[in-house]
N, C-alpha and C positions, 0 to 999 in steps of 0.2 A: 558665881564664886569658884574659883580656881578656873579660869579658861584655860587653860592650855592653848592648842594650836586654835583655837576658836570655835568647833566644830558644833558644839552647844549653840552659842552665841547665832552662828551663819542661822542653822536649824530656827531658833525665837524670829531673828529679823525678818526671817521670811516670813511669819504669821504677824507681822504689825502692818497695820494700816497708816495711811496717812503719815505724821511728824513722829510716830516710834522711834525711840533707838534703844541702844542695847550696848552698856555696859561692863566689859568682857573686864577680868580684877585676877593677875595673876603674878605669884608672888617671886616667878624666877624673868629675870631681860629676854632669858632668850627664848622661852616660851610668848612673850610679847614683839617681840620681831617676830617670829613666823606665822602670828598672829594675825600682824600686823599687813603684812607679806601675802597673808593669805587671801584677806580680803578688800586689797584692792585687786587681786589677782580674780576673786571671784564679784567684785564690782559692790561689796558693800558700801556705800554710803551713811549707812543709819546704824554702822556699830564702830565701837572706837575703844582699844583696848591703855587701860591703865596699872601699872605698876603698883603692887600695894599685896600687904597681908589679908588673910580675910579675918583675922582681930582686929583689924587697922584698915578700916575700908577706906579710898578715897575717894570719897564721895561727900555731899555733903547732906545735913538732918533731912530727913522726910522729904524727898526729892525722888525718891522711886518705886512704883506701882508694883512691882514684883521681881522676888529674888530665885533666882535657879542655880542648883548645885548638883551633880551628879557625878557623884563619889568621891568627894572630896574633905567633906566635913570631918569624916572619921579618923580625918591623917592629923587633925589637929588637937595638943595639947592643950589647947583654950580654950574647950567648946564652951563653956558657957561666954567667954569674949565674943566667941565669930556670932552665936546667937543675941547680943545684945546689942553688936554692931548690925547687925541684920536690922532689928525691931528700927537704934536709929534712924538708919536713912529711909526705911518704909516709911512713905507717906499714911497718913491714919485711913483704915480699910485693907493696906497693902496686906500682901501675900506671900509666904515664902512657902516655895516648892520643890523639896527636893526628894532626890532618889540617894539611896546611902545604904551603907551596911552597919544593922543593929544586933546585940547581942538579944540573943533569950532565953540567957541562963548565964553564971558567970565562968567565965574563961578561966583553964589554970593558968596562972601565973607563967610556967613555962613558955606560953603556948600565946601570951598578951605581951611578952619582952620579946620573943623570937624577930628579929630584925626580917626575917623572910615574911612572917606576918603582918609586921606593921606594912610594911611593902605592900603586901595583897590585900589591904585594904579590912585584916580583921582582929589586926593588935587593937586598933583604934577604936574598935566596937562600941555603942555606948549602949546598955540596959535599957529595954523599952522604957522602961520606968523612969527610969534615971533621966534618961533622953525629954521625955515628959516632963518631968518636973525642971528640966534645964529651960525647956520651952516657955513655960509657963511661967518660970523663974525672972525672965527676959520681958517678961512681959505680953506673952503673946496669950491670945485667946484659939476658942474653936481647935484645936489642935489634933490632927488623926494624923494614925502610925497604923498602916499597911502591911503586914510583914507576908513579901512573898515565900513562902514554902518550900516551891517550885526550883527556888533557886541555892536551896542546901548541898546539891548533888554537881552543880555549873562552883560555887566556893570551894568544895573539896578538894577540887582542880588547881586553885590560884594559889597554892603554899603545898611544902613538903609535908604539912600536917597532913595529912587526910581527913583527921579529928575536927577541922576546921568546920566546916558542914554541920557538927552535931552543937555545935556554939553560937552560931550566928547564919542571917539570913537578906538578902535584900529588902528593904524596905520602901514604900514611897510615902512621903511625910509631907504634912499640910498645917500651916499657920497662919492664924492672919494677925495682923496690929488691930486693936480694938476702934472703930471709925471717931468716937469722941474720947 
């Protein structure tokens, strides 16, 4: 979800065996041209990038084994959309795995509008909890939230807040669709 230049995408197809591919979903053309660009450039065969929101995936029901996202969820308005388009297309068993930045504690207001922060990925923050119950909400089960620590002091850096660090943290996040 959100491929950008592919980098993600290249990184998966190289760990599939056999008939894998790897469906790269990204919502601006010209991040899909360079995309695209990229990897025939680096000789992908088994990834193929498509145009589309990720509240609006185009793909179709229960049609893929595992979803990856890394740091991209948090930029969207619709999280509980992008997580219920997610459960969709998981085939029952799938997985969705992503890396993201979650709040753990709430943001002031100031500091959650700041256009420099939505940018750096921690206007969009979503409360562990909250994050949780979106998950679950969607339908998913088994659900761990990871919150690296480690990485309070690397966010302080990414906005003019410095405050930013004391709000939010990286995360890595784990769901499955239920198999029946």
């Amino acid at each position: 979800l959100g491929s950008g230049a592919g980098f993600d995408c290249f990184l998966a197809a190289r760990q599939l065996a056999g008939t894998g591919r790897v469906i790269g979903v990204d919502m601006t053309a010209a991040m899909i041209t360079k995309a695209r660009a990229n990897a025939v450039k680096g000789g992908y065969l088994n990834v193929e990038f498509r145009l589309g929101e990720i509240e609006a995936l185009p793909v179709p029901d229960a049609t893929v084994d595992l979803i990856l996202s890394n740091c991209v969820i948090n930029l969207s308005p619709e999280k509980q959309r992008v997580f219920q388009e997610a459960f969709r297309v998981l085939k029952p068993g799938g997985r969705l795995a992503i890396a993201d930045v979650v709040a753990t504690r709430p943001m002031p207001v100031e500091l959650k509008a700041k256009l420099a922060s939505i940018g750096a990925c921690v206007g969009g923050a979503t409360l562990l909890d909250e994050l949780r119950s979106l998950l679950t909400g969607a339908g998913f089960s088994r659900v761990e939230i990871v919150p690296k620590e480690a990485s309070r002091d690397l966010i302080k850096q990414w906005t003019d807040d410095a405050s930013a660090g004391d709000f939010v943290v990286s995360a890595l996040i784990t769901a499955y669709k239920p198999a029946t």
